[in-house]
Each structure stands twice: as C-alpha cells, then as structure tokens.
C-alpha positions as CSV (number, residue, x, y, z in Angstrom):
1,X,-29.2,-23.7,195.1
2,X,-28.1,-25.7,197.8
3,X,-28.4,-29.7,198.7
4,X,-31.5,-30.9,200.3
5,X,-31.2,-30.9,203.9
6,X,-31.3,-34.2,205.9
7,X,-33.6,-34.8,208.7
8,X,-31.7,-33.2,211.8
9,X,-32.9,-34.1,215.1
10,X,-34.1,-30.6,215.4
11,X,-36.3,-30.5,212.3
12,X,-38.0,-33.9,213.1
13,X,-39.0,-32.6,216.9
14,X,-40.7,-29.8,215.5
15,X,-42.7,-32.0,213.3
16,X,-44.1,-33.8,216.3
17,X,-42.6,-37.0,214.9
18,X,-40.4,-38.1,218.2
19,X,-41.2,-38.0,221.8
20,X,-37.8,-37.5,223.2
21,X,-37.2,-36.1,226.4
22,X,-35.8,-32.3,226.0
23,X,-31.8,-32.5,226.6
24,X,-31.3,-30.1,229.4
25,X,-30.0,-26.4,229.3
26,X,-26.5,-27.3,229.2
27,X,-26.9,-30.1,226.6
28,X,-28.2,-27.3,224.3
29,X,-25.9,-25.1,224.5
30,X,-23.2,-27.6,224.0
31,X,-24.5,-29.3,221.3
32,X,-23.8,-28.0,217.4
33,X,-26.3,-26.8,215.3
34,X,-24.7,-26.7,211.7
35,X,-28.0,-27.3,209.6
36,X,-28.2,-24.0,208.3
37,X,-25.2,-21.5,206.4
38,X,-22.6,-21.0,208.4
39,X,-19.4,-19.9,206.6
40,X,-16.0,-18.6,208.3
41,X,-15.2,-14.9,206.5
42,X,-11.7,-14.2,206.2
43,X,-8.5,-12.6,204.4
44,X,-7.8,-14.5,201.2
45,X,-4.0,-14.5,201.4
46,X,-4.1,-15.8,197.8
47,X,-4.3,-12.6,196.4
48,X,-2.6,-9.6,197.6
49,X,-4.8,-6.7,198.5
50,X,-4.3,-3.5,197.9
51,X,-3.8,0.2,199.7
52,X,-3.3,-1.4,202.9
53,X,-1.0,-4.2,205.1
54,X,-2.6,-6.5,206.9
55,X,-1.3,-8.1,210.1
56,X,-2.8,-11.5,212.1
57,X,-0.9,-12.3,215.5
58,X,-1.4,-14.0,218.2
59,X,0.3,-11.3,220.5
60,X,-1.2,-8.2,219.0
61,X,-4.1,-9.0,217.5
62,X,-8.3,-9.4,218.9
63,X,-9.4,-13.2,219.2
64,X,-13.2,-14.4,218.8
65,X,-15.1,-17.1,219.5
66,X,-17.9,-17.7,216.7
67,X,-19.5,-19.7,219.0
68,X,-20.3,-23.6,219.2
69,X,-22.1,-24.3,216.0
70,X,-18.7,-23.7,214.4
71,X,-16.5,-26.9,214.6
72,X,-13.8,-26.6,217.7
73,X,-10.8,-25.9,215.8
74,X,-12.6,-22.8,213.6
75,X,-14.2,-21.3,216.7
76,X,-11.6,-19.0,217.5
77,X,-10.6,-16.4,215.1
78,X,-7.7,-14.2,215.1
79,X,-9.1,-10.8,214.0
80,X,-6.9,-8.8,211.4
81,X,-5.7,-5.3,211.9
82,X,-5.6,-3.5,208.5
83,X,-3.4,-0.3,208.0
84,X,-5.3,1.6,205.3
85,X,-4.3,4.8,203.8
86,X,-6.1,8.0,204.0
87,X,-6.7,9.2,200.6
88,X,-7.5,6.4,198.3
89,X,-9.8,3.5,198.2
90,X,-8.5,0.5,199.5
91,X,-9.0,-3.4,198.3
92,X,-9.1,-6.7,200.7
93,X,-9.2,-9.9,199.4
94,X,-11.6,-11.9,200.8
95,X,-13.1,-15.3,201.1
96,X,-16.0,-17.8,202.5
97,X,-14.8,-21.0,204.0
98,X,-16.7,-23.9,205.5
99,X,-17.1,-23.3,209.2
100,X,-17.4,-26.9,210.4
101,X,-16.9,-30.3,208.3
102,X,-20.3,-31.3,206.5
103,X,-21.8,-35.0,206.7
104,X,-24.7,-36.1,205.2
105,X,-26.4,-32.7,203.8
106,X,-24.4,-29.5,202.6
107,X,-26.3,-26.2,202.8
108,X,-23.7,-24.3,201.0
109,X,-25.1,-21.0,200.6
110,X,-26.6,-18.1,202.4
111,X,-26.8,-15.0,202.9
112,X,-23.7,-12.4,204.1
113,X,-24.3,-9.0,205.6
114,X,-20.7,-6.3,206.4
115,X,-21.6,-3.9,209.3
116,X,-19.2,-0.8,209.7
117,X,-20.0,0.4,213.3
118,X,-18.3,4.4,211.8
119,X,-21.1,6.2,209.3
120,X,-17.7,8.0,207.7
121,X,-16.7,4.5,206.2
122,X,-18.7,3.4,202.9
123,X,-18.1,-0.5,202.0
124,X,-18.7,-2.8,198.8
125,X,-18.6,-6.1,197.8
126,X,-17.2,-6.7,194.4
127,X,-17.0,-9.9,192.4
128,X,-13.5,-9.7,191.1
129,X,-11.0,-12.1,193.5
130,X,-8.3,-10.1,192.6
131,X,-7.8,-7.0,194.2
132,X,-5.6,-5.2,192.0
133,X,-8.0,-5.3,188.9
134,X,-10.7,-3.3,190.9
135,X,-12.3,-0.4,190.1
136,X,-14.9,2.1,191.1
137,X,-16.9,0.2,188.2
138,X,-16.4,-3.5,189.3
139,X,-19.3,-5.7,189.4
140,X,-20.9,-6.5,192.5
141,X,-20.7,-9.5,194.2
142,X,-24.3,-10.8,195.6
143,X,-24.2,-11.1,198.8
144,X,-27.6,-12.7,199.3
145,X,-26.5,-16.1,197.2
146,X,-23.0,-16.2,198.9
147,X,-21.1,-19.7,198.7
148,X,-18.4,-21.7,200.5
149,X,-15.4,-21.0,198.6
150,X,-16.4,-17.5,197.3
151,X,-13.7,-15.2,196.7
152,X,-14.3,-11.4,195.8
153,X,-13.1,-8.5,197.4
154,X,-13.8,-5.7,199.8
155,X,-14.1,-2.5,199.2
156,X,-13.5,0.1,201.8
157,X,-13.8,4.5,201.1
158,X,-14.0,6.5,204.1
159,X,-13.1,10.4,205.3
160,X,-12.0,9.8,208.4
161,X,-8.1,11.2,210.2
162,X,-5.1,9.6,210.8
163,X,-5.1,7.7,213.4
164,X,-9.1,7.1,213.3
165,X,-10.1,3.4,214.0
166,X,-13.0,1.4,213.0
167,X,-14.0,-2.2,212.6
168,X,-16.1,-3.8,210.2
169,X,-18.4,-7.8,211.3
170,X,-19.5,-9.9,209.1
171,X,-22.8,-11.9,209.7
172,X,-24.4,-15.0,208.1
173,X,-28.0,-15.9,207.8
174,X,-29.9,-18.8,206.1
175,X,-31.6,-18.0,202.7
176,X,-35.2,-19.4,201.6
177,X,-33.7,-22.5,199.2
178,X,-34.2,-25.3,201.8
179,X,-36.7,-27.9,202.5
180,X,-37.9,-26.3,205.7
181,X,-37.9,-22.6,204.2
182,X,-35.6,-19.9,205.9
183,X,-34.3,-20.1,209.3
184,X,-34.1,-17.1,211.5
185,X,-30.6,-18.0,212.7
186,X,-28.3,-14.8,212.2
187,X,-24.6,-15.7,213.4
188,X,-21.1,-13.6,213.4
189,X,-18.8,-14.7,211.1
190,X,-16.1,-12.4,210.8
191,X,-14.8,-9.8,211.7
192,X,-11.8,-6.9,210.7
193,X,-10.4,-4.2,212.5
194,X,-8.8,-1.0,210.9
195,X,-7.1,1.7,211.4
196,X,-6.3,4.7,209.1
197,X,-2.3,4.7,209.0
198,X,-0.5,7.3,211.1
199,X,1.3,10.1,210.2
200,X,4.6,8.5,211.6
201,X,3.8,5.4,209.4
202,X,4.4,4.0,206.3
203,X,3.0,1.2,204.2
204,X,5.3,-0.7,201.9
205,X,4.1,1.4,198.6
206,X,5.7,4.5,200.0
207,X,8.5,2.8,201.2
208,X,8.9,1.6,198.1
209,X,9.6,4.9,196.2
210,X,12.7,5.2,198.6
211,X,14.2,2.2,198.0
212,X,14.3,2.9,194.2
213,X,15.9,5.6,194.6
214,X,18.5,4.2,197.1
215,X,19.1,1.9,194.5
216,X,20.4,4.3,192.3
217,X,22.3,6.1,194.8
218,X,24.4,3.6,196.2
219,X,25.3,2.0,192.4
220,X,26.6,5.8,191.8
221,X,28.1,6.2,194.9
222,X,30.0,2.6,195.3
223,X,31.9,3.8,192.2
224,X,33.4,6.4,193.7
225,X,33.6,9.0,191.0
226,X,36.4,11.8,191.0
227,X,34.1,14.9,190.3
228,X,30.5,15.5,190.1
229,X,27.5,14.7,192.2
230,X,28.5,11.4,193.9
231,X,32.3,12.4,194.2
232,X,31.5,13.7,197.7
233,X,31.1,12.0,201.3
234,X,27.3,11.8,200.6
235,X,25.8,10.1,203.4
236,X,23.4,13.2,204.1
237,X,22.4,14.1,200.6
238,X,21.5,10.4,200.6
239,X,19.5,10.5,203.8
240,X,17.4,13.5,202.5
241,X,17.2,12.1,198.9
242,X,14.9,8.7,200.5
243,X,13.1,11.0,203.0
244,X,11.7,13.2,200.0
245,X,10.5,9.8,198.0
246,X,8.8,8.8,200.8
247,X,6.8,11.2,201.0
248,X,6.8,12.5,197.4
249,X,8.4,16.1,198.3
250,X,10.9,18.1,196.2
251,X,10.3,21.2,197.8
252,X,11.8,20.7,201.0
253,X,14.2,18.2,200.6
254,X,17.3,17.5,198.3
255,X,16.5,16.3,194.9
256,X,18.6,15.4,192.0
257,X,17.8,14.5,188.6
258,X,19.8,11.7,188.0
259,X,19.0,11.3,184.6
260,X,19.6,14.2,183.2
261,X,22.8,15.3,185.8
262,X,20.8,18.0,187.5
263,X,20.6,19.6,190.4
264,X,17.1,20.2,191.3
265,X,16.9,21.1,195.1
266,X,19.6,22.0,198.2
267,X,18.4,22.7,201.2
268,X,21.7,23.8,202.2
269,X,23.8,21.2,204.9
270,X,25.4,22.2,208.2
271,X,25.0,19.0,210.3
272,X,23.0,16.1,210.7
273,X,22.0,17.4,214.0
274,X,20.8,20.8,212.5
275,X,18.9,19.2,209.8
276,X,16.8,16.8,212.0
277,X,15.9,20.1,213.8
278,X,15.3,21.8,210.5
279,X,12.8,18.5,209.7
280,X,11.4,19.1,212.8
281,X,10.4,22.7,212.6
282,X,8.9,22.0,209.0
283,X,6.4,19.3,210.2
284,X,8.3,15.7,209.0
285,X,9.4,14.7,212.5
286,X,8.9,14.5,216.2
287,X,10.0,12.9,219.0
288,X,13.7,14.6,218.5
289,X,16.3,12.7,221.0
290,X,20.0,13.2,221.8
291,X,21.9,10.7,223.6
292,X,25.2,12.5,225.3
293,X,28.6,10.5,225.2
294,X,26.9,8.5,228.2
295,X,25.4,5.9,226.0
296,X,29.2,4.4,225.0
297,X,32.2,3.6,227.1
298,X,35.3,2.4,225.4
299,X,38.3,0.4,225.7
300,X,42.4,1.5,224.6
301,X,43.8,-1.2,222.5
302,X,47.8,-0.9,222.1
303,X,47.3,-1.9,218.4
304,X,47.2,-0.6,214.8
305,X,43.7,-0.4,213.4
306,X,42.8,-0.6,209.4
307,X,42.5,3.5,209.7
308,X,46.3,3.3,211.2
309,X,45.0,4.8,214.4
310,X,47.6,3.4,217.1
311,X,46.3,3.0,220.1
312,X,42.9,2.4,219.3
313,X,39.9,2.2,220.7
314,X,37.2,-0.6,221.2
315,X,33.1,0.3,221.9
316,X,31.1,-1.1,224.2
317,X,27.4,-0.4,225.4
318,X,26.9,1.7,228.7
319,X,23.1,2.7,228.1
320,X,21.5,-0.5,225.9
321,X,18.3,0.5,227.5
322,X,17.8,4.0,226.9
323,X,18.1,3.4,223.1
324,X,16.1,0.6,223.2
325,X,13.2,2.1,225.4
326,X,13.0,5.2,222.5
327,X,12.4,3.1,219.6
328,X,9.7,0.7,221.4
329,X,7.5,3.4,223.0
330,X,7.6,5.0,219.5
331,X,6.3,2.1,217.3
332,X,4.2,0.5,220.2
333,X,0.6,-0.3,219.1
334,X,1.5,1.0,215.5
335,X,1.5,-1.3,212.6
336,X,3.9,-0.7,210.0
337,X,7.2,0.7,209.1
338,X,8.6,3.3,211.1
339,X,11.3,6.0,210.2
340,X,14.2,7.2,212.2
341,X,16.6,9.8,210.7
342,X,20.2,9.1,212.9
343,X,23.1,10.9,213.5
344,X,26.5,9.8,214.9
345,X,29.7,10.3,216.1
346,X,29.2,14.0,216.3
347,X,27.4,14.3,213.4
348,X,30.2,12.8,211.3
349,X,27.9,10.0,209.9
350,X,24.3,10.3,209.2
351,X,21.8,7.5,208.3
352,X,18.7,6.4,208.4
353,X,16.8,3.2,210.4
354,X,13.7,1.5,209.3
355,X,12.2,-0.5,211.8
356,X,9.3,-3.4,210.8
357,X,7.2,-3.3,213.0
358,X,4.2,-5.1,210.4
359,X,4.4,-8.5,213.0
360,X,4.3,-6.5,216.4
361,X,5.5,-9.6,217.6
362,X,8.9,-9.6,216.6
363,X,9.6,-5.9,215.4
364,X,12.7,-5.8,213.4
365,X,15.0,-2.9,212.3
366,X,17.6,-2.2,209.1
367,X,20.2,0.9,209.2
368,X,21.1,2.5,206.0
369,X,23.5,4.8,204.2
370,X,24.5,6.2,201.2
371,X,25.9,2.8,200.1
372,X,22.4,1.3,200.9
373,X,22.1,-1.3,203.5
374,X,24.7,-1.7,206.3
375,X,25.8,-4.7,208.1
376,X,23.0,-3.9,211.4
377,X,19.9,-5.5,210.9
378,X,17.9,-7.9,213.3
379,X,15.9,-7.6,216.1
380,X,15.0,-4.5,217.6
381,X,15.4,-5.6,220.7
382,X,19.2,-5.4,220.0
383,X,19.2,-2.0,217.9
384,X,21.6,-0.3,220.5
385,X,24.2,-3.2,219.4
386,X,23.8,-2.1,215.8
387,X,24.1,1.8,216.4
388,X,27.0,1.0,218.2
389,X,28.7,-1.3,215.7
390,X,28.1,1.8,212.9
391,X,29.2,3.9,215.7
392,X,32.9,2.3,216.1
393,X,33.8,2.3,212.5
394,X,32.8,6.0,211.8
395,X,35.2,6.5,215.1
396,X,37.7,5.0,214.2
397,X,37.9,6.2,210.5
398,X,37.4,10.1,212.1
399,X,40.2,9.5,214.5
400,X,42.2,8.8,211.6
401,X,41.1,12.0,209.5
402,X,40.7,14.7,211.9
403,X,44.0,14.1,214.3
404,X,41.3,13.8,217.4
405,X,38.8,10.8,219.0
406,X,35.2,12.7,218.3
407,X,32.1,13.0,220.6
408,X,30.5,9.9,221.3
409,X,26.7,11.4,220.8
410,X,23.6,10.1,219.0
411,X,21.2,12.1,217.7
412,X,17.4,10.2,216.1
413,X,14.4,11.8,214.9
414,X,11.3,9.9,214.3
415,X,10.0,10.9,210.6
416,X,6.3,11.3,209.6
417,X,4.3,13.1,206.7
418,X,3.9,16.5,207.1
C-alpha cells in the first residue's frame, strides 16, 4: 500500500477548488507530472544473469527518452542489447528504480506490464533476485503490486534462429491504492533489445570450456616432455583441441583424454592452411582469407639473432589495413566473442585469436598458442601489429631450422557452430 498522496495542483483543479488561469500548451507539456507510479526498469548489475551477455554503450547501443515526468537526468535511457542463446532459457536480473526524486508524498507502487513485439518469445517474471537459482518452478513475481526497489528476474524462452532479433518494453500504470482512485496514465519505462547469438559467436560459457582445456595444455606442454603426447611441436593439436570445447565436438576434431593418457580422436594434420579448409568444408568456418607475402616487408640486419641466424631480418607492416579491415567487417554489429583460426609463416605456426567484441566500442583481441596466451593482445585496431610481432619470431626461429627464410603468408578463418 502506498503513502497518501498530497494535494497536487492537478488534483485540486479538478475538484473545482482554484480558479487559476490554464498554463498554456507549452507550459503543460513542460511541466512534470510525477503523482502517480513511475519507476525506471532496468538491468540489476548486482546479480549476474544467466544464458546471455549484456552490453550498454553509448556508441552501439538504442537511447530513449521516457519522457518529461521522469526527472532530467533519468529521462534518457541507454537500452541494453542482450546476446541470448538459442536452446535454453535465459535469466536477466532486473530491477525497479525511482524515476524522479519524491517530495512530499511517495506513491511507490504500481502496476508493470513486459510487451514482446515477436509471438515466438514467451516471458515471466519471477520473484527470485538471483538469476542463477531460477527454475522453470520459481515463484512469480506480482507484477500488479510492483515497488521501487524491486528486484526479481526475467525470464525469457523463445524458438526463434540465429540471428533473429526482438525487443521486449516495459510499461508502468497507477494501481487503485490512492486517495483519488486509479489514474489512467500508462507510461514506458523500459525497454531491452535482444538478439539470438550468431552462429559465428560465442558467449563466455562456451568460451569457457576452451579455456579449461587450454589450461591443461599449456601446463603439459611448457614442460617440455621427451616422449608422449606433448613431446611434439603441438601448436595445431592445440588449436583443434580449444575449437572442439567450444563447441562441444569430439567427432570432428582432435581430442585427447588427458586423464587417462588417451588418444581419443586425429583428424589427421597436413597444414594449418589445409585444416582451415577442411573446417570450412565441414560447416565450423567461413569467411576463409589468405594474405600473400604482400602484407610484410622486411629489413637485413648484419647481426646474430637468438636463433643464430646471421644476417637477420627485421618485420615491418606493408598492408596494416587489409588485416584490419577483415576482422572489423566480420564482428561489426555482432556482440560477443569472435573466433579466428590463424596460420603463419607458411603454415609453420598455427594459432588462434579471440577478439572481444562485448563493448563494440572498444573491440579488443588476444592471440593464442599451444603455450596459452602470447605476448599480442590490445586493441583491435592494432591486431596487424600483433600478427606481425608472432610472425617475426616464428621467422626467425624457421630460418634457423630449415636452412631457408619461409613465405611470408597469413592464412585466418572465422570459426562458428556448425
């Protein structure tokens, strides 16, 4: 039950109990009107939701105005963009605050109503604040007595495609509690946006499962056994080992049972070039690209390198753009984490880049190896810099091995479910 209202201006016209002169259009419009239940609905970032990754920015992401009976610095909300996954029910944590800052009386309740504008989405309200303890059998939370300060959670189930987007508003209307019985005001409160992730992108629970079972792979591999599995250069068993996490395949990728010391699946290796075709061809890429010997120019140094190479030779960029432009028309508009399976120096190294794109505002990218997590990372902006940096020392090393400088080429596939 909510305070008493005061006396607004409003209420005591409609009585007949003061004579003053209607303000003009204008003045109407301008003026706020907070006497009746007017929450802000928004993520509660106190508890972490589940099934999904949520992203708020300024340079991605829909802005509202509520409209002027909210106070000026609450008018404008930043509308999230949700990632949810296709084939489980997902959990946002949600919460009512106070959309302007109450004198006098306090009608702190009301009523809420969640409109999906897609029929293939099904929504609930659930009392439980905290996402992860959900359930199909959580109680449900009322959202005809809803309160400043509520949290509970939303519940989303759809059977909609990759890709498929939908949004979900939130309204607010007065209930029957007050002094002057129910108003018909009915304003928007909130709003969500959503999309069902892609198949070229993954949400940090399947990312996850890879970087377990990196873990273990570069611990074995760092020491540098004499026989056995890890005794061998193992950057594309690696590779293909995170892949197959990710998306939770044994079949067509390698697998090894670490625990027991068995080998569980070979695809069988020729190149790193060959494979990202093979991935291709069996539905877990796209987008294949090979950069020619065009994309890095080098300079002769008259000195002795760590690998004993003498002259040697020193990279440097001839084709920052190309590289770049590949990896930001692929992830553009796409919230999440994005895949690349690369190849270079001939196919002498392989590796794999995950690039961040969850704040489309400042994307960011990590290469990795067998040995885990190399020294490029940063901005993608500058990814050609870090390529290139993983580029010189595989050079260098293969100069030293094979008697011969090898082909400057770089081959990336974009990876996605099958």
């Amino acid at each position: 039950m909510s305070t008493i209202k005061a006396l607004g201006l409003s209420k005591i016209k409609s009585l007949g109990l003061n004579n003053t002169v209607e303000p003009d259009k204008k003045t109407l419009e301008e003026k706020q009107d907070n006497e009746d239940f007017l929450p802000i609905v928004k993520i509660n970032r106190s508890e972490k939701s589940k099934n999904c990754l949520i992203s708020i920015t300024d340079c991605f992401s829909e802005r509202i105005n509520l409209g002027n009976d909210f106070d000026k610095d609450l008018r404008n909300y930043t509308v999230p963009d949700i990632i949810i996954v296709k084939n489980s029910n997902t959990y946002i944590a949600i919460e009512n605050i106070q959309g302007y800052d109450g004198w006098g009386y306090q009608d702190g309740d009301g009523v809420l109503e969640f409109k999906t504008n897609n029929p293939k989405v099904k929504i609930r309200l659930l009392k439980e604040k905290n996402p992860e303890k959900c359930d199909t059998d959580s109680r449900l939370y009322d959202t005809k007595d809803a309160e400043f300060g509520d949290q509970y959670t939303l519940e989303i189930s759809h059977t909609l495609k990759r890709g498929d987007k939908f949004s979900i508003e939130v309204y607010a209307s007065d209930d029957n509690d007050g002094l002057w019985g129910r108003s018909k005001k009915v304003v928007r409160c909130g709003k969500f946006n959503f999309t069902v992730v892609q198949q070229d992108v993954f949400l940090e629970q399947e990312m996850q499962k890879g970087f377990d079972l990196l873990s273990i792979i570069s611990q074995e591999h760092r020491k540098q056994p004499k026989e056995g599995e890890y005794s061998v250069n193992y950057c594309i068993q690696g590779a293909d080992r995170f892949l197959g996490a990710i998306v939770n395949n044994q079949k067509d990728f390698y697998t090894y049972d670490d625990e027991n010391g068995k080998l569980i699946r070979s695809p069988g290796f020729t190149t790193a070039v060959d494979r990202a075709k093979k991935l291709s061809a069996l539905g877990y890429g796209n987008n294949y690209k090979e950069f020619e010997e065009g994309v890095f120019g080098f300079q002769q140094i008259n000195k002795k390198d760590k690998y004993g190479n003498n002259p040697t030779r020193n990279l440097f960029l001839k084709n920052k753009e190309g590289i770049s432009n590949y990896f930001q028309t692929l992830i553009k508009n796409k919230i999440g984490n994005h895949i690349f399976y690369l190849s270079i120096v001939d196919a002498l190294h392989t590796l794999f880049i995950v690039v961040d794109n969850n704040n489309p505002c400042s994307p960011t990218y990590t290469i990795y190896d067998e040995d885990g997590q190399t020294s490029s990372y940063g901005d993608l902006k500058n990814i050609a810099e870090g390529i290139m940096r993983q580029s010189q020392w595989v050079y260098t090393w293969a100069k030293d091995k094979k008697g011969y400088w090898a082909k400057l080429n770089v081959s990336l596939l974009k990876f996605q479910r099958k």
